[in-house]
C-alpha positions as CSV (number, residue, x, y, z in Angstrom):
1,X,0.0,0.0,0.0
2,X,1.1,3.5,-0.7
3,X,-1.0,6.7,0.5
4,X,-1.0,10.3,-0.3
5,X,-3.2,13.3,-1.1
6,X,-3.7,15.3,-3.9
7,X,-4.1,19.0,-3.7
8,X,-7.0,20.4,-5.8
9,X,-9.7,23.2,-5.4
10,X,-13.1,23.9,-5.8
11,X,-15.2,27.1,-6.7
12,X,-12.1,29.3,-5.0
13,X,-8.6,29.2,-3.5
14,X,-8.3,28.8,-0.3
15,X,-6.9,32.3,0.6
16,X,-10.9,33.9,-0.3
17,X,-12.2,31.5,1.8
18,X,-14.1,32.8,4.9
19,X,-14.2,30.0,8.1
20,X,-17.1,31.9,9.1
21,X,-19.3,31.6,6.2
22,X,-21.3,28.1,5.9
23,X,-21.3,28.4,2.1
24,X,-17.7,28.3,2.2
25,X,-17.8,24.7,3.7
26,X,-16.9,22.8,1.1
27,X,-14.9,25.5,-0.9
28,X,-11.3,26.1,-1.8
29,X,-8.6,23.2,-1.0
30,X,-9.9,20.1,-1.2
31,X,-7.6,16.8,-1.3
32,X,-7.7,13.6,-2.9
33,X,-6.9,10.8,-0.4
34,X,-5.5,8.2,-2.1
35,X,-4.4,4.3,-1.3
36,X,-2.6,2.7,-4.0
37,X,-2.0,-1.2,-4.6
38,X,1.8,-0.5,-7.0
39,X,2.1,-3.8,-7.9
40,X,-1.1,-4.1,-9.9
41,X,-1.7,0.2,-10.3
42,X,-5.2,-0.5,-8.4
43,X,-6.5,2.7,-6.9
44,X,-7.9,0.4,-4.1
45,X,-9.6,3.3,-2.2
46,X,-9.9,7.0,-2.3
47,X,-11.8,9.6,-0.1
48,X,-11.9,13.3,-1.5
49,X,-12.0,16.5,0.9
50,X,-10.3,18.6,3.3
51,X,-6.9,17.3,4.5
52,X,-7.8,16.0,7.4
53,X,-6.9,13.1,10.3
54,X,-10.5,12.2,9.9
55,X,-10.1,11.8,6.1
56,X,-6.8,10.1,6.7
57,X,-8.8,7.6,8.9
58,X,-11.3,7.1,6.1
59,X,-8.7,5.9,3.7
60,X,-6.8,3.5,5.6
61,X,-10.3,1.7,7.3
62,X,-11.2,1.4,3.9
63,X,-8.0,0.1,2.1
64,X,-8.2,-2.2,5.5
65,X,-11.7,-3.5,4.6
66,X,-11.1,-4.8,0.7
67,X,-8.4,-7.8,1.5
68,X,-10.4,-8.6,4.6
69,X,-9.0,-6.9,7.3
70,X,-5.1,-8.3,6.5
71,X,-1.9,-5.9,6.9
72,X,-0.3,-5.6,3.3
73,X,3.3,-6.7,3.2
74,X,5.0,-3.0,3.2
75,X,2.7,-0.1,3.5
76,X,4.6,3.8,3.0
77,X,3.7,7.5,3.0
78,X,5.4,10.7,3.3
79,X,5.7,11.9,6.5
80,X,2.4,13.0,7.1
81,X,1.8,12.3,11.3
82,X,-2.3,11.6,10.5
83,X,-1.3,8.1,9.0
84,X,1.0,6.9,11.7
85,X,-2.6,7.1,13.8
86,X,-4.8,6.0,10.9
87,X,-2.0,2.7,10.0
88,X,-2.2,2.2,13.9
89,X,-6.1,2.4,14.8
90,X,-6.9,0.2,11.6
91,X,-4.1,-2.7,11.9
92,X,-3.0,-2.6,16.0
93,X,-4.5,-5.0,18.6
94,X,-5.8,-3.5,21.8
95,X,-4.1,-4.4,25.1
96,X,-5.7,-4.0,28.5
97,X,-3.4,-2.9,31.2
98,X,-4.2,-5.1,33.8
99,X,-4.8,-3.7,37.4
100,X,-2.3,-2.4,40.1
101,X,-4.9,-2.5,42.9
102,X,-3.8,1.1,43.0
103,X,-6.3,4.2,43.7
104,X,-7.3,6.0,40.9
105,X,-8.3,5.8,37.2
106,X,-7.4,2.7,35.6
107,X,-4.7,2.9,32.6
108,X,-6.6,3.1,29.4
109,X,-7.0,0.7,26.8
110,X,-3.9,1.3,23.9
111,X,-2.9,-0.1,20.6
112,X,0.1,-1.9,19.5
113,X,1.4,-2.5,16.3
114,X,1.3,-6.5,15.5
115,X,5.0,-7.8,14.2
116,X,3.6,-8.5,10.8
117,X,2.8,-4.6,10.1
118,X,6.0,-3.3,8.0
119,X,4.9,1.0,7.9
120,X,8.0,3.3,6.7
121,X,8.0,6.8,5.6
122,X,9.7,8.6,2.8
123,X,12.1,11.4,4.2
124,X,13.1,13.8,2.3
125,X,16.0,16.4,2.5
126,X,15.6,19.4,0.5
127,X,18.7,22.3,0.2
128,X,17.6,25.5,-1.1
129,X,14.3,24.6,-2.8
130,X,15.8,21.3,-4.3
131,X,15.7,17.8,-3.5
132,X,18.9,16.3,-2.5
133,X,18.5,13.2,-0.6
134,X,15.7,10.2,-0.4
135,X,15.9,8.0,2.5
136,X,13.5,6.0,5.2
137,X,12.2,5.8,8.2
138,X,10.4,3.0,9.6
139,X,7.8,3.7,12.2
140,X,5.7,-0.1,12.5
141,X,8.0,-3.1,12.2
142,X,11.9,-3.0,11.7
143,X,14.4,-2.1,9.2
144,X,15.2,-6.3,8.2
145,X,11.2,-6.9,8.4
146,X,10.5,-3.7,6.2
147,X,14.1,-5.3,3.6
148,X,12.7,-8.2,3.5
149,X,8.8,-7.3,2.6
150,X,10.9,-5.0,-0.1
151,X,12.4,-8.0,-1.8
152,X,9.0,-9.7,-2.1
153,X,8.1,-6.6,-4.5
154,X,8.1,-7.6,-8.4
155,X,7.8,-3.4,-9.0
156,X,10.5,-1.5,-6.9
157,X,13.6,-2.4,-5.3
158,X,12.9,1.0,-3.1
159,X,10.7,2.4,0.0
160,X,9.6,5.4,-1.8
161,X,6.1,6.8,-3.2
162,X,6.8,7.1,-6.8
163,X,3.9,4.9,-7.6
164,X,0.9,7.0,-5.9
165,X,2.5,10.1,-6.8
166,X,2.9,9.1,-10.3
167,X,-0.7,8.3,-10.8
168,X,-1.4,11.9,-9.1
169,X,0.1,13.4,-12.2
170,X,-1.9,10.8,-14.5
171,X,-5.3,11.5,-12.5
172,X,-4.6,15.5,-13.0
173,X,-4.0,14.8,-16.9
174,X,-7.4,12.5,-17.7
175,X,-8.7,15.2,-14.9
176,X,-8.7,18.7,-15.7
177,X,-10.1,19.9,-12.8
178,X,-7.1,18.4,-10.9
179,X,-5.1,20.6,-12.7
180,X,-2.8,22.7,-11.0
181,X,-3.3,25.7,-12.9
182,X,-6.7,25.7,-14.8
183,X,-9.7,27.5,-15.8
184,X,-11.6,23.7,-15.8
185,X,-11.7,24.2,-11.7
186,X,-14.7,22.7,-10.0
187,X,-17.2,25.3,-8.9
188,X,-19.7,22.5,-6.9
189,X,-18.2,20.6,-4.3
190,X,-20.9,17.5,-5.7
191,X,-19.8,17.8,-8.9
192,X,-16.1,17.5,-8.2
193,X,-16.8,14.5,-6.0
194,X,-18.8,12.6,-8.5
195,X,-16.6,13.1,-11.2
196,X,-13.3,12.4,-8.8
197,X,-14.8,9.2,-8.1
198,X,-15.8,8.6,-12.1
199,X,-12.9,9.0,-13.3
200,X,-10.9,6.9,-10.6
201,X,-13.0,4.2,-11.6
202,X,-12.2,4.6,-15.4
203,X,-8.9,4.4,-14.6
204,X,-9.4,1.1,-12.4
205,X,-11.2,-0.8,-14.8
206,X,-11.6,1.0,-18.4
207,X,-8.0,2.6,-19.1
208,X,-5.3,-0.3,-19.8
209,X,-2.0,0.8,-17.9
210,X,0.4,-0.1,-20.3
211,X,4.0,-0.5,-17.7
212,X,1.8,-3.7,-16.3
213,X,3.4,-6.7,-17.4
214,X,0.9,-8.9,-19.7
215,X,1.0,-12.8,-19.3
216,X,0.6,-14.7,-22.2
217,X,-1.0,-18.4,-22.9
218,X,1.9,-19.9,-21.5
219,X,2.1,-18.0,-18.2
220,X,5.4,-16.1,-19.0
């Protein structure tokens, strides 16, 4: 699994906004929350709207729900904090602290990452506006459990995000109103979510990606 969010807008940038107006709601940035399966190039789940923990949440339950509840091999992200929660709430088991006998409130219930979650992060070091470095950081699971999940992977050899963020750039091409800079801007909040989710699906199961390897009769 790889996750990230796309910037877009709708009706106006963010900056004319006014938090104290209902109709603005819904307006300005809005962000596509995307969970990507890289081996296959299967948007598995997406949630549009506000870049939130709460959005962040929505993704990763529903990425969790479509194999049945099982952690994927290696899952990665920028360094976002919201999904270190999210990855947490949707794949940890609960433990109970048992009780001291002690006075006062018992411990509450926590979550802890099982050994078979592999989560690591994408650092990146940037010097003057540029990109110089690319490295990891693993936050669930270890460095050899996160290696070894790596070498399973028949598309990167890698912990990087290259995958999600390269269909970013394909979704604001077949997209226009993903564009960065565009006249073709959603101006109805409705609108732009119908047609996020249209177009998503197009991509899933009407648009032939053509880096995916294609097996032939004989299995090669």
């Amino acid at each position: 699994m790889q996750v990230d969010e796309k910037w877009a807008f709708v009706g106006k940038k963010e900056k004319h906004c006014d938090p104290e107006e209902p109709a603005d709601a819904k307006q300005g940035d809005n962000w596509d929350h995307v969970a990507l399966d890289p081996e296959h190039c299967l948007v598995v789940s997406v949630v549009p709207g506000k870049r939130s923990a709460e959005n962040v949440e929505k993704v990763v339950q529903d990425f969790k729900a479509r194999p049945g509840g099982r952690p994927m091999n290696l899952s990665t992200s920028d360094e976002y904090p919201a999904y270190k929660a999210a990855i947490l709430n949707a794949y940890g088991t609960e433990m109970v602290p048992p009780h001291t006998g002690k006075p006062g409130r018992p411990q509450a219930p926590y979550k802890v990452a099982p050994p078979e979650l592999q989560y690591a992060t994408v650092h990146k070091t940037r010097e003057k506006g540029r990109m110089v470095k690319v490295d990891f950081r693993v936050v669930f699971g270890t460095v050899l459990g996160v290696m070894a999940a790596l070498a399973q992977s028949v598309v990167s050899t890698a912990i990087n995000t290259t995958f999600v963020e390269r269909h970013n750039g394909t979704d604001r091409n077949r997209n226009a109103r993903k564009g960065r800079k565009s006249y073709c801007f959603s101006k109805n909040w409705d609108v732009h979510e119908a047609l996020t989710y249209f177009t998503l699906y197009s991509y899933n199961f009407c648009w032939p990606v053509r880096t995916l390897r294609v097996r032939d009769a004989e299995g090669h």
